[in-house]
N, C-alpha and C positions, 0 to 999 in steps of 0.2 A: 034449331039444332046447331044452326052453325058458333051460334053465341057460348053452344054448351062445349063445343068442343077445342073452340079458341082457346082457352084457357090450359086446358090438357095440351095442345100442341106446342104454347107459349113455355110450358115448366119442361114438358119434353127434350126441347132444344136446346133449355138454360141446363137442363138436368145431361143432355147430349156433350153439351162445349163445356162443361167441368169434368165430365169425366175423360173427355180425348184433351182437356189442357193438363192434366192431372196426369195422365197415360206421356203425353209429351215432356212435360217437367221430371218423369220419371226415369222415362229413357235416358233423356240430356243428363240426368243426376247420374245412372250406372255408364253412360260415353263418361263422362270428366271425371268418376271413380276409377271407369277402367285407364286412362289416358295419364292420373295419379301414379296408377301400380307400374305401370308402365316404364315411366320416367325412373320410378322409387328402383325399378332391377336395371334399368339403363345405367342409373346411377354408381350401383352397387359392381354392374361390369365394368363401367369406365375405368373406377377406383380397382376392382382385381386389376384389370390390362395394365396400369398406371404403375400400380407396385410389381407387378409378375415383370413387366418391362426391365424395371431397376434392377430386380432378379436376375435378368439375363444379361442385360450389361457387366454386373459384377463378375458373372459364370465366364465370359468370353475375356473378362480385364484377367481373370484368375486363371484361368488357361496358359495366356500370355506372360502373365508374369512367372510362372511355375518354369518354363523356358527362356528368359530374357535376355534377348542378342543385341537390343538396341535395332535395329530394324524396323523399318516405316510403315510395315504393315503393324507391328507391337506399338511403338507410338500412335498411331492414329485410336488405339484402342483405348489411350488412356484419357481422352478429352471426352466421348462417351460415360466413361467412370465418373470423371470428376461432376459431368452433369447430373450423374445416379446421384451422389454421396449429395450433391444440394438438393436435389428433388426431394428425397429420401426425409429431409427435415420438415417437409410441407404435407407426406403424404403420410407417415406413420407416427400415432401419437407418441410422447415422449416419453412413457412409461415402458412401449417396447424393449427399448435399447437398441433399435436398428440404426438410427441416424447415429450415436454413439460409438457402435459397433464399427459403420463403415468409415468413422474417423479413425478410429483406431486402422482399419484396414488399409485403409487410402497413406498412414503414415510408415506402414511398413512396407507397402507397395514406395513409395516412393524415395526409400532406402536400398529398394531393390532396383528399380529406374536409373538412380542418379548409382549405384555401386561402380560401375564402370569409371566415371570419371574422376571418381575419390580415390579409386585406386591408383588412376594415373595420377592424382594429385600428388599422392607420397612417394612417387619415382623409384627406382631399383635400391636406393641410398637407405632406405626405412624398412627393414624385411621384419621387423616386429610390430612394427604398425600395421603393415601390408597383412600379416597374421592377423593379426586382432580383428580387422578389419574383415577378412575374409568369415573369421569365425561370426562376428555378428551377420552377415550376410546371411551365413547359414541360416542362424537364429530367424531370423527374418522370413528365409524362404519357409522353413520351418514353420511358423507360424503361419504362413501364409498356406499350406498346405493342409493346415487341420481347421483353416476358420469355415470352410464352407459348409460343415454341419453345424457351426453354432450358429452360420447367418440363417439355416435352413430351418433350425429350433426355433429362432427368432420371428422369421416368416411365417412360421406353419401357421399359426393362430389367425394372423391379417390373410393369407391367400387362401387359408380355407373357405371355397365360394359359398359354400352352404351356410356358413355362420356370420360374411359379411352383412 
């Protein structure tokens, strides 16, 4: 009897260790699927926090310049931008127009920065320049004033989390 049953206990066990290495290779296959998805929204957060960041930098440089006294709490705010305006070309593709945009931003922002000392440049002797001068300024703040819903149009599509 025991000859009859060797057999049966031999395919039992072969038939036992294929199915729990089968049941293990499956688990490890949905651990390294789920540890995939994972990574895949780790990813997709990084990249929102990355760009939403550059968002806020720009909102806090735009604040400051809408007021600009020359004040070292307003300077220190514009080396933050300028690191936006480079990040900006790595993080959003080039079809957006955000890297573009914030050139354009960053040049009239720095029309508005350096205004002060242009103006001392031309001294009381130049009161038509000193005009001129004053008027593009405006132009500048001006612009500077209406860009934050085109940077906000520009964004919407890349910080929408749901569609990254």
């Amino acid at each position: 009897m025991n000859t009859c049953v060797a057999p049966w206990i031999d395919i039992g066990l072969k038939v036992l260790t294929a199915v729990a290495a089968t049941t293990v290779a499956a688990y490890v296959a949905r651990i390294s699927w789920r540890q995939w998805k994972n990574n895949q929204e780790k990813l997709r957060l990084d990249l929102y926090e990355r760009r939403f960041d550059i968002y806020m930098r720009v909102l806090d440089f735009h604040r400051e310049l809408i007021a600009w006294n020359d004040t070292d709490a307003q300077k220190s705010s514009q080396q933050p931008f300028i690191r936006a305006v480079r990040e900006s070309r790595f993080l959003f593709p080039e079809s957006s127009g955000v890297y573009a945009f914030l050139e354009e931003f960053s040049s009239h922002a720095f029309y508005i920065t350096n205004f002060r000392s242009a103006r001392q440049g031309w001294g009381p002797a130049f009161p038509l320049e000193q005009v001129k001068l004053a008027q593009e300024f405006t132009a500048h703040v001006n612009w500077i004033l209406t860009s934050i819903d085109t940077l906000e149009n520009k964004l919407a599509p890349l910080l929408n989390f749901h569609a990254i």
